[in-house]
C-alpha positions as CSV (number, residue, x, y, z in Angstrom):
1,X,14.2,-26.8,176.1
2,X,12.8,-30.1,178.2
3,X,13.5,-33.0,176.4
4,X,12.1,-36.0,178.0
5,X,13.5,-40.0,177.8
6,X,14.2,-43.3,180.6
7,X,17.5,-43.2,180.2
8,X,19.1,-39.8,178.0
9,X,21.5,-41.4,176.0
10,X,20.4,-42.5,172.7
11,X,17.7,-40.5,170.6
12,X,17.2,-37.2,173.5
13,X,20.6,-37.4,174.7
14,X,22.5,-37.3,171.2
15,X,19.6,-34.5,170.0
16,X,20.1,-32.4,173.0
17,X,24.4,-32.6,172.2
18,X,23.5,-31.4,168.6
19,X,21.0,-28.6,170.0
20,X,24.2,-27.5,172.4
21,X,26.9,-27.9,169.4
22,X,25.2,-25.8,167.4
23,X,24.4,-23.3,170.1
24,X,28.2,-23.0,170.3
25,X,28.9,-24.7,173.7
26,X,32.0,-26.0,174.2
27,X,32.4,-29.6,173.7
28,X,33.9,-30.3,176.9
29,X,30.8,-28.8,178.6
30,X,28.8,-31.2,176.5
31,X,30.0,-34.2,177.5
32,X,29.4,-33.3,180.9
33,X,26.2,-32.2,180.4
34,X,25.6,-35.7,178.4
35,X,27.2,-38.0,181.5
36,X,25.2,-35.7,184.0
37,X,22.0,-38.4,183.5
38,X,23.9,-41.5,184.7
39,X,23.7,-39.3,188.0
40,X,19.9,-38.6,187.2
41,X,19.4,-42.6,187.2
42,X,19.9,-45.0,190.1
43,X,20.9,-48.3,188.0
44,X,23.6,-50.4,189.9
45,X,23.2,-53.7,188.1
46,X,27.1,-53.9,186.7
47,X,26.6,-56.1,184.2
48,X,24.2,-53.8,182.5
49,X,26.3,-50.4,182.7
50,X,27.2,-50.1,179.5
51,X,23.8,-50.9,178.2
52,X,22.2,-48.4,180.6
53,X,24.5,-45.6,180.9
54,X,26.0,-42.7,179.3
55,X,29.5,-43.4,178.4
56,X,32.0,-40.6,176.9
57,X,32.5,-42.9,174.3
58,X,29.1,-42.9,172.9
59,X,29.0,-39.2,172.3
60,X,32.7,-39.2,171.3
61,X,32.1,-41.5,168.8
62,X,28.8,-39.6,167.6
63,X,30.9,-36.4,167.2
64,X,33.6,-38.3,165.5
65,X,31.3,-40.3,163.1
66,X,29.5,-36.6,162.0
67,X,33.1,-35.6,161.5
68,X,33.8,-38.4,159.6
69,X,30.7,-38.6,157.3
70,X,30.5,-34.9,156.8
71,X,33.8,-33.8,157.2
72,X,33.0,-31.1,159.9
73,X,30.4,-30.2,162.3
74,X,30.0,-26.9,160.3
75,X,29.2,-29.3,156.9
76,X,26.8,-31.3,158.8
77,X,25.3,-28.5,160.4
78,X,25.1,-26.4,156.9
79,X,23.4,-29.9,155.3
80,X,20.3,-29.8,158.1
81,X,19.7,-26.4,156.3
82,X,20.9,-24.5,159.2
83,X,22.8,-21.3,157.9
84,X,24.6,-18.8,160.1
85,X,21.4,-16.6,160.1
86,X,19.2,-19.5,161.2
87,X,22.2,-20.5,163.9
88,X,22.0,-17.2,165.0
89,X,18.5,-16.4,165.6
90,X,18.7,-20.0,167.3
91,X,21.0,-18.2,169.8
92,X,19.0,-15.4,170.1
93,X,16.0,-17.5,171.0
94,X,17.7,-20.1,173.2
95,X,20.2,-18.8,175.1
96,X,20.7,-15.9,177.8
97,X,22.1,-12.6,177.3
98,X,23.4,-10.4,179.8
């Protein structure tokens, strides 16, 4: 999947963290994955950092506030329409197998 944006924070960034989360990744992985573009980008202007960077906060705080709306990543998941047969063939599609 090639998802395209300036900066891979916001709109791609946060959509590509769901596409992993429900592909089972590991939330640790993630995060890494999502602070992987500030090293993508060559911005060194300090003052705008936090306006133009990936922080762990940001997709901390976008996990937590699905958590906190939904009640669990499997709720929010299960309220997109995605049931374990759709989240399985999604594997099947997406990701590798040995």
């Amino acid at each position: 999947i090639l998802i395209h944006c300036s900066l891979g924070r916001d709109r791609a960034g946060m959509t590509m963290a769901l596409i992993q989360r429900v592909l089972s990744f590991d939330v640790e992985s993630i995060i890494d994955d999502y602070l992987y573009t500030n090293e993508c980008r060559n911005i060194i202007n300090p003052i705008s950092y936090n306006y133009s960077h990936a922080l762990k906060d940001y997709i901390i705080s976008f996990f937590n506030g699905i958590d906190y709306r939904y009640g669990s990543f499997d709720y929010f998941v299960n309220e997109l329409g995605l049931d374990t047969i759709k989240i399985e063939e999604l594997k099947y599609k997406y990701l590798e197998r040995n």
